[in-house]
VOGUTOR-561112 format. One line per field, with one value per residue: x, y, z of N, C-alpha, C in turn. Coordinates in steps of 0.05 Angstrom, whole numbers, plus 5000, padded with zeros to 4 digits. Example, Ala and Ser with C-alpha at 12.3 -4.5 7.8 and 13.67 -1.06 7.14 Angstrom:
2
n.c1 5264;5257
n.c2 4886;4955
n.c3 5156;5142
ca.c1 5246;5273
ca.c2 4910;4979
ca.c3 5156;5143
c.c1 5264;5258
c.c2 4934;5001
c.c3 5156;5157
This chain:
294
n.c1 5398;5386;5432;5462;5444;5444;5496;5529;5498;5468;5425;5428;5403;5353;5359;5412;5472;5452;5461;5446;5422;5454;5427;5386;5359;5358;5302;5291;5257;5187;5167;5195;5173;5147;5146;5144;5118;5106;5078;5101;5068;5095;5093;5078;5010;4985;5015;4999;4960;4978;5024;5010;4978;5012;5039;4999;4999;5038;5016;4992;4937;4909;4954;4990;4985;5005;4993;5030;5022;4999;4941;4897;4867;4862;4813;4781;4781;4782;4805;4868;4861;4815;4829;4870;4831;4806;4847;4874;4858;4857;4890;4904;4883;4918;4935;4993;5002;5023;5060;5109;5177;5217;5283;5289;5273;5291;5343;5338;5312;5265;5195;5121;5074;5000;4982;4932;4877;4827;4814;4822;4869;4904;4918;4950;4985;5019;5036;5073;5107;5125;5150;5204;5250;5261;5217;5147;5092;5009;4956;4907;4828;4809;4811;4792;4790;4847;4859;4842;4858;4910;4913;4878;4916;4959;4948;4923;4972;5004;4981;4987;5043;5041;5025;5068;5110;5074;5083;5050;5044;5047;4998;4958;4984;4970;4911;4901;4918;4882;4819;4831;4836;4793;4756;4786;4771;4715;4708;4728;4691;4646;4661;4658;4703;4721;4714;4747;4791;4810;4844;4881;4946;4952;4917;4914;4964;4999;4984;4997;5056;5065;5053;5081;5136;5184;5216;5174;5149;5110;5096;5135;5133;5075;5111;5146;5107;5072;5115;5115;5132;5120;5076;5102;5157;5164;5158;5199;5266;5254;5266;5234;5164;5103;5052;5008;5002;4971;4937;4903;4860;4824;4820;4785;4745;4723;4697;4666;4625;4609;4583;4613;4636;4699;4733;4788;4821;4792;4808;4860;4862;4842;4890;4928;4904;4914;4864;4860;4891;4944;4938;4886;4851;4872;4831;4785;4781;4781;4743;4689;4625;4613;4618;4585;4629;4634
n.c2 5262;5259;5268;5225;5183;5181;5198;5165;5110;5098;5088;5125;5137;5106;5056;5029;5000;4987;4979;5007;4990;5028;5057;5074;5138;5194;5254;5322;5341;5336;5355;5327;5274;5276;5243;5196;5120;5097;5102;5093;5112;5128;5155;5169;5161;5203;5243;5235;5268;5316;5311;5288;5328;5369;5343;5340;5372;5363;5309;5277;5251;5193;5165;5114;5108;5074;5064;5061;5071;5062;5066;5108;5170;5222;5262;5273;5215;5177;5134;5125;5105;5144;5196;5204;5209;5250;5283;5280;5267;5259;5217;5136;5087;5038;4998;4981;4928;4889;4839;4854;4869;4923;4929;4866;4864;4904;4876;4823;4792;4735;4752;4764;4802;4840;4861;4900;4925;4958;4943;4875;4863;4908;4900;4862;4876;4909;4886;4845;4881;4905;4863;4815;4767;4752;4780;4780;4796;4789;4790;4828;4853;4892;4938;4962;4923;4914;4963;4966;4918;4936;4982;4971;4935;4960;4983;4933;4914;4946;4933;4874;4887;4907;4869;4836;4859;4867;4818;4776;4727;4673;4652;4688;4726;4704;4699;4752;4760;4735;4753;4805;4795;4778;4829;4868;4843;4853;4908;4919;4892;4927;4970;4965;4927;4857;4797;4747;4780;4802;4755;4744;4763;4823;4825;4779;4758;4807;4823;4780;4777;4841;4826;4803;4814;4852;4881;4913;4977;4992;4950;4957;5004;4986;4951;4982;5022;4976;4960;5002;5049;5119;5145;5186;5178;5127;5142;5172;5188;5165;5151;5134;5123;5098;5078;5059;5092;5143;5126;5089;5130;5145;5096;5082;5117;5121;5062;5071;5104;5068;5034;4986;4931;4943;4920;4913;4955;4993;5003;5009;5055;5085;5083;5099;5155;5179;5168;5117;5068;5025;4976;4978;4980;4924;4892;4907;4889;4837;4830;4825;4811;4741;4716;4686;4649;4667
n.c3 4902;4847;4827;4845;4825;4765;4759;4788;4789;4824;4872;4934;4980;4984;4952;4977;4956;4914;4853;4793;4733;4675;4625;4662;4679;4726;4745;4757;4740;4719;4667;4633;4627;4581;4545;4550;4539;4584;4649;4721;4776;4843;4888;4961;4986;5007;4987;4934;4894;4894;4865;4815;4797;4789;4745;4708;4666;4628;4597;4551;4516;4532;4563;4591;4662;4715;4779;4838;4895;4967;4985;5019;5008;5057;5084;5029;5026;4982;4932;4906;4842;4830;4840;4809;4767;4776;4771;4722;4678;4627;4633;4618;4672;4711;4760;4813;4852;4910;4939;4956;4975;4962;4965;4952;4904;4874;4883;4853;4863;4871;4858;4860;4833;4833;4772;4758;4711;4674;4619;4600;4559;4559;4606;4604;4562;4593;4641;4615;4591;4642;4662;4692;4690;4744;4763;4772;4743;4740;4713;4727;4716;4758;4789;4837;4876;4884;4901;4946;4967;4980;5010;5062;5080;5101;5146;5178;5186;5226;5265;5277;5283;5332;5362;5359;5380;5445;5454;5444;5420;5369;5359;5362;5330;5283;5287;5288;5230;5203;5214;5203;5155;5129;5135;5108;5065;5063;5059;5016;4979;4990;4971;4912;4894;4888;4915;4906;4881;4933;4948;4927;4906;4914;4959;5014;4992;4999;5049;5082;5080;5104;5137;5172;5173;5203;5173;5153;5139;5162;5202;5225;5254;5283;5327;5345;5383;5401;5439;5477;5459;5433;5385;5359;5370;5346;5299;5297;5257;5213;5138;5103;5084;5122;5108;5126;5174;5158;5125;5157;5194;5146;5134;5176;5177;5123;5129;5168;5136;5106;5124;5133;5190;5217;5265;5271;5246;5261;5312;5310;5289;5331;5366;5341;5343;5389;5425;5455;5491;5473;5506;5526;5480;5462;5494;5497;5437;5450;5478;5456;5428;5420;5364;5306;5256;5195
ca.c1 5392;5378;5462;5475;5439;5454;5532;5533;5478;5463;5398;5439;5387;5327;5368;5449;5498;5446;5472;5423;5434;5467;5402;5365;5364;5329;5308;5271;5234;5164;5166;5222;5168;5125;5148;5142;5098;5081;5094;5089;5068;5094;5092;5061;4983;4974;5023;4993;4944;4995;5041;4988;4964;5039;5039;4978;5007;5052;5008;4985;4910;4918;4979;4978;4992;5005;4988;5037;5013;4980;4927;4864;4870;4858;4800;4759;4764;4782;4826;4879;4847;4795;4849;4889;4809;4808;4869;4892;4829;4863;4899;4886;4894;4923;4937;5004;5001;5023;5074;5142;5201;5232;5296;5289;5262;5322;5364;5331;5311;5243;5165;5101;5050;4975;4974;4907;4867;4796;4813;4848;4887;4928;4935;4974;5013;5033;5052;5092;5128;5145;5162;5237;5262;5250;5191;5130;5057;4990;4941;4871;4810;4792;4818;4786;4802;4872;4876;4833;4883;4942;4907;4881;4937;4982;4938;4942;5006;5009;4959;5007;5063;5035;5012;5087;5118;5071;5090;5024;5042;5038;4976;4945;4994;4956;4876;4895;4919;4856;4803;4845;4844;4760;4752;4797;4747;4688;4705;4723;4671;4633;4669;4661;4709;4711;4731;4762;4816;4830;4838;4904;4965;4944;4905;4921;4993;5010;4981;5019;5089;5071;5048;5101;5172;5191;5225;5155;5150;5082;5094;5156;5114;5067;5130;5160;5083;5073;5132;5113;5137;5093;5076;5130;5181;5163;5165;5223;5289;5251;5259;5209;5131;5088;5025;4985;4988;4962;4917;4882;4833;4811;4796;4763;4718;4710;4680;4637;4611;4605;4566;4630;4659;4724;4737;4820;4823;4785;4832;4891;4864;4845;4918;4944;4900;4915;4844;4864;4917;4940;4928;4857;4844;4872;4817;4765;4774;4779;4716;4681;4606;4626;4590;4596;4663;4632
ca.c2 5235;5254;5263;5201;5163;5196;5193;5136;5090;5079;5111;5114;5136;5081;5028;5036;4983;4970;4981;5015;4988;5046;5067;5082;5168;5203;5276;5326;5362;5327;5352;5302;5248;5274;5227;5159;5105;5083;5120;5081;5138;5116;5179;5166;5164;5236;5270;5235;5285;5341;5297;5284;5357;5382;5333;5338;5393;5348;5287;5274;5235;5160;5161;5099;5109;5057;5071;5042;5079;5043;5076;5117;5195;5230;5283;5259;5182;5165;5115;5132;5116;5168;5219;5211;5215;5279;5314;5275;5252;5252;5187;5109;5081;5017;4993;4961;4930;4855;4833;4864;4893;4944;4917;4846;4863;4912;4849;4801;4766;4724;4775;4763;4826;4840;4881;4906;4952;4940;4933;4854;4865;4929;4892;4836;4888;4923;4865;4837;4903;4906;4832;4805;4734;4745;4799;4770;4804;4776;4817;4826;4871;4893;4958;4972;4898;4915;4990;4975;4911;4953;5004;4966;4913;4965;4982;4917;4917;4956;4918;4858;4896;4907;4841;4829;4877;4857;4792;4759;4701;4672;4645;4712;4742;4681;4705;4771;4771;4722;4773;4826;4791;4789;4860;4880;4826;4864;4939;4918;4891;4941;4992;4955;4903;4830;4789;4738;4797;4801;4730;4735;4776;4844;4829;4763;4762;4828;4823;4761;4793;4859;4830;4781;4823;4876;4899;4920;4992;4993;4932;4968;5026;4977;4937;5007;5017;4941;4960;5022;5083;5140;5150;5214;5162;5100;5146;5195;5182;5136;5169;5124;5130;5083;5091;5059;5113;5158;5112;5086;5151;5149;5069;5083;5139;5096;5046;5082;5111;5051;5012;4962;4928;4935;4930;4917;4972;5022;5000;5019;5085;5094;5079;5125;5178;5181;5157;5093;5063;4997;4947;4984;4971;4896;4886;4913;4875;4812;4833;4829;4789;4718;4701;4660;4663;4684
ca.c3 4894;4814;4813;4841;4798;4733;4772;4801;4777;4857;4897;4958;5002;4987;4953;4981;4950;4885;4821;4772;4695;4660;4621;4681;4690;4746;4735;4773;4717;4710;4628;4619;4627;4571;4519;4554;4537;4612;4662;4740;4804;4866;4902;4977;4973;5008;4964;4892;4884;4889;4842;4791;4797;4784;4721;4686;4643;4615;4600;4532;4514;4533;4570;4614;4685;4728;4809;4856;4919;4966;5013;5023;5018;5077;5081;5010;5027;4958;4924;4885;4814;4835;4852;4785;4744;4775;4764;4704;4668;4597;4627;4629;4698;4723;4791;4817;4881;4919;4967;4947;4991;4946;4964;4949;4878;4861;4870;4832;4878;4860;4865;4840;4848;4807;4750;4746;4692;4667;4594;4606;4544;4569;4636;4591;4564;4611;4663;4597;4588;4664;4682;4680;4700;4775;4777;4758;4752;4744;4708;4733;4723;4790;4807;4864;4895;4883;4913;4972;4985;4985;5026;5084;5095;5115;5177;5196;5188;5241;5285;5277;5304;5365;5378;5366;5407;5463;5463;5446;5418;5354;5353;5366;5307;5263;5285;5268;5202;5188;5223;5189;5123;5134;5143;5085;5042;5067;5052;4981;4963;5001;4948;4892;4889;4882;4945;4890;4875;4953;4955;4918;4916;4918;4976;5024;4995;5006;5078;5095;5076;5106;5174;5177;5177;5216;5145;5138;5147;5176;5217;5249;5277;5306;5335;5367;5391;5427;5460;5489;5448;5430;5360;5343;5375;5328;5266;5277;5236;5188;5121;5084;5095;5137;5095;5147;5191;5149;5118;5180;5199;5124;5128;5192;5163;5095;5142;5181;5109;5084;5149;5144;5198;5215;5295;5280;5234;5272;5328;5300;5282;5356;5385;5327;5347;5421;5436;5470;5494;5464;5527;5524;5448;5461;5516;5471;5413;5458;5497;5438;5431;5411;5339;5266;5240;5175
c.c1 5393;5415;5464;5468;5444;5494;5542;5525;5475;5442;5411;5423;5366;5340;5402;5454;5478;5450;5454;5439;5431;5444;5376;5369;5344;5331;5288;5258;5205;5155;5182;5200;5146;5124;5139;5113;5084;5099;5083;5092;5068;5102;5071;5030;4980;4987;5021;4979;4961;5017;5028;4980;4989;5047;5025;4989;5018;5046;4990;4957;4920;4935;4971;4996;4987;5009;5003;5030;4993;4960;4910;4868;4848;4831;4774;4749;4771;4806;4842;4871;4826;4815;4851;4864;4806;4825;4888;4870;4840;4883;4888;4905;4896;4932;4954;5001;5010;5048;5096;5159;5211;5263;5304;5277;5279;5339;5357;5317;5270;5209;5152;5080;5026;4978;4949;4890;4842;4791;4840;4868;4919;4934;4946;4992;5029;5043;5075;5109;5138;5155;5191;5235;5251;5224;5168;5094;5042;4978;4910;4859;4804;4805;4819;4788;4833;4877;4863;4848;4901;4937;4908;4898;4957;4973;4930;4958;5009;4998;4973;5030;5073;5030;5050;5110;5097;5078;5069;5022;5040;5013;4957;4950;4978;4920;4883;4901;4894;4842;4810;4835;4801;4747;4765;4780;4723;4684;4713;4705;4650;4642;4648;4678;4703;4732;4760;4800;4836;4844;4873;4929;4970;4938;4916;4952;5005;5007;5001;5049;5090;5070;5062;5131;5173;5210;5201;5156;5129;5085;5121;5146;5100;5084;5129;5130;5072;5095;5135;5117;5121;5099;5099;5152;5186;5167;5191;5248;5283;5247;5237;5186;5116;5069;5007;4979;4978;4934;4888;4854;4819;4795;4773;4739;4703;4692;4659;4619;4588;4582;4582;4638;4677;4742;4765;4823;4818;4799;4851;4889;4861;4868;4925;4929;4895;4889;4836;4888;4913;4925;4886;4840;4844;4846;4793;4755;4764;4754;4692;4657;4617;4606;4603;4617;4648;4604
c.c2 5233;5257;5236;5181;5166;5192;5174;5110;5073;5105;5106;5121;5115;5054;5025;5007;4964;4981;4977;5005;5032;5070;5080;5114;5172;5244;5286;5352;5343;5322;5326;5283;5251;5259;5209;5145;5102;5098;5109;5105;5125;5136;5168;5171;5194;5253;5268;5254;5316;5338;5302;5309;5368;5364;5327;5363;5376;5319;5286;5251;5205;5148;5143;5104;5091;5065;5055;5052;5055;5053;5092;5149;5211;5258;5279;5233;5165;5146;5127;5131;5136;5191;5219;5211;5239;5294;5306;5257;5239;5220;5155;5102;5052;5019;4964;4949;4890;4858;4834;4880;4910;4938;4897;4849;4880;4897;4832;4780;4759;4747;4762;4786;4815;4867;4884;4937;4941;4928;4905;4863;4883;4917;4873;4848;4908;4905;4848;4856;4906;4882;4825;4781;4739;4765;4791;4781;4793;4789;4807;4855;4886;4914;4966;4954;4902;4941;4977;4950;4918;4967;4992;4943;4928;4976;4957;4916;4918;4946;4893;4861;4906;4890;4834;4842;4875;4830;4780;4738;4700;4660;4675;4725;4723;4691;4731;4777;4762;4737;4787;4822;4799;4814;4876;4879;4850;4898;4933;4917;4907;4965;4981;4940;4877;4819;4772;4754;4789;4781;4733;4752;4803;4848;4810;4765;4785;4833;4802;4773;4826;4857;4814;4783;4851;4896;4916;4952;5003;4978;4932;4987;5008;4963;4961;5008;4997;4943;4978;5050;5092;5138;5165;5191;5135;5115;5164;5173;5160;5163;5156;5126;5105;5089;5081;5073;5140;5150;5099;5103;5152;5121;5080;5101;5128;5085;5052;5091;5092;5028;4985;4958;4928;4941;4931;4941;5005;5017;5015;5050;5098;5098;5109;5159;5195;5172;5134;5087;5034;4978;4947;4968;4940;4880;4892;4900;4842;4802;4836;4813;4768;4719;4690;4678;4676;4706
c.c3 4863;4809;4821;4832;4779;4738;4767;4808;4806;4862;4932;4983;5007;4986;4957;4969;4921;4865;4799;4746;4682;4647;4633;4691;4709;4733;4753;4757;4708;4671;4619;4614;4600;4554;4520;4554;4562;4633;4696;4769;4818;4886;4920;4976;4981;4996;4931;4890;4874;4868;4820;4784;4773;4755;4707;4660;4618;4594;4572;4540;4502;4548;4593;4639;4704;4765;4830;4890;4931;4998;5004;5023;5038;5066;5056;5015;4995;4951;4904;4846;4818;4834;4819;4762;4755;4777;4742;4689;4642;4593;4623;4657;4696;4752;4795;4855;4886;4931;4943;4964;4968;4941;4948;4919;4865;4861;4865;4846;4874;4873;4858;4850;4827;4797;4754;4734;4683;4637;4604;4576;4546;4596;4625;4583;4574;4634;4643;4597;4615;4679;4676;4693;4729;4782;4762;4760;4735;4740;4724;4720;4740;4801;4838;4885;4901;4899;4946;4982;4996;5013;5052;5097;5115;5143;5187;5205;5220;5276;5296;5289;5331;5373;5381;5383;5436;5475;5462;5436;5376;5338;5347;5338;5276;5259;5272;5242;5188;5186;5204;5158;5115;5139;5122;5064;5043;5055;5016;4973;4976;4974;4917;4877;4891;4902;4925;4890;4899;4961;4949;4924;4927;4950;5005;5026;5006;5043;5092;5101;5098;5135;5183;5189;5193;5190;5138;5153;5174;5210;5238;5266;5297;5325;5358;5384;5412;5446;5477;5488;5447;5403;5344;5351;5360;5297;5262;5272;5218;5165;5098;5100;5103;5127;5109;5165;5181;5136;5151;5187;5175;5130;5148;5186;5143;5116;5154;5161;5100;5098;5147;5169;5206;5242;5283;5266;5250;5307;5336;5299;5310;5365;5360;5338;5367;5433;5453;5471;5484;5478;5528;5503;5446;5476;5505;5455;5422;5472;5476;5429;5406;5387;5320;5261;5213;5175
């Protein structure tokens, strides 16, 4: 992949038929990056720690690092800015996150995500230094509104793609992203975020988009899933990462930690973890004592 970009100014495995500007090198020496002003980690959430580990050598005092992972690591429970204060302390952290195909933002085609860092001034310039005509971010404060959006939309996601691979309608695919969206609200600010944050792109937006398309990685597992595959059969020959199924057994643990919440969530982690079968889990959630929407 680092020749045919440096080649052929194409990533022909993630992004085939887009055409990198000239300036753009890839390299697979970590030192290379020690120079740069800003430097954005989008290494899957269970292998940042081993990233960040493998490049703290390199990492000069101040160096801002921007987090595009988006999920819960497995076994600690922690969020990615936690991860990269302990194996890369000498940096500053930001947190990118909001409804973006990867795709559709290598060709220009119109974004908006949240920047967020706690000093607002570096989240101005740093969403100034990475915005162009069609990519547009939105700074906030709110770290932890912004990771734990990222985190648990994409187990919806997945919750969504079983409702649509069963065929449940779209009314159904409408309660749960709401439910869903109320259960995301709650473990934030159960962390220590601000519902406000989830309210916007990070959080809401990014759920809409992710439980909406079957482009969605997440929201193709649950698809294959609603339709009756087995787990190994919904994820093999995908070479990109579904971070909600990895993420899931963490929220569900978070939650239980935390005394949140979160029947669709801890759902999802059931079906993923052979503990139920979907039609079970649907029957469950629906058998559920009636009370106040809020």
């Amino acid at each position: 992949m680092v020749e045919g970009v440096n080649a052929r100014h194409e990533n022909s495995l993630f992004l085939p038929g887009v055409t990198l500007e000239p300036p753009v090198r890839a390299t697979g020496d970590l030192a290379d990056l020690a120079a740069c002003d800003l430097v954005l980690a989008v290494p899957p959430a269970q292998h940042m720690r081993a990233t960040l580990t493998a490049f703290a050598p390199h990492v000069r005092d101040g160096l801002q690092i921007v987090l595009c992972a988006k999920g819960i690591e497995q076994g600690s429970l922690k969020l990615m800015t936690d991860v990269l204060a302990e194996t890369v302390p000498q940096a500053r952290a930001a947190v990118l996150s909001g409804p973006s195909f990867a795709g559709e933002v290598a060709r220009g085609l119109p974004t908006a995500v949240t920047l967020a860092c706690p000093d607002e001034g570096c989240a101005r310039e740093i969403s100034e230094a990475i915005a162009t005509p069609t990519f547009r971010p939105y700074f906030a404060t709110d770290m932890i509104g912004a990771e734990a959006g990222g985190a648990v939309k994409n187990v919806l996601a997945i919750a969504c793609g079983i409702v649509e691979g069963r065929g449940l309608g779209r009314s159904a695919h409408a309660a749960l992203i709401t439910r869903g969206f109320s259960e995301l609200t709650r473990l934030a600010v159960a962390l220590g975020g601000e519902a406000e944050t989830v309210a916007g792109l990070c959080g809401l937006g990014d759920l809409v988009l992710t439980c909406s398309s079957p482009q969605s990685r997440n929201m193709s597992v649950g698809l294959a899933l609603g339709q009756g595959q087995t787990l190994e059969q919904a994820l093999a020959g995908k070479l990109s990462v579904a971070e909600g199924v990895a993420s899931a057994p963490a929220v569900r643990q978070l939650a239980a930690k935390l005394g949140v919440d979160m029947p669709v969530s801890e759902a999802v982690a059931a079906i993923l973890a052979g503990e139920v079968g979907v039609d079970d889990a649907i029957r469950g959630l629906l058998s559920r004592p009636i009370r106040e929407e809020r």
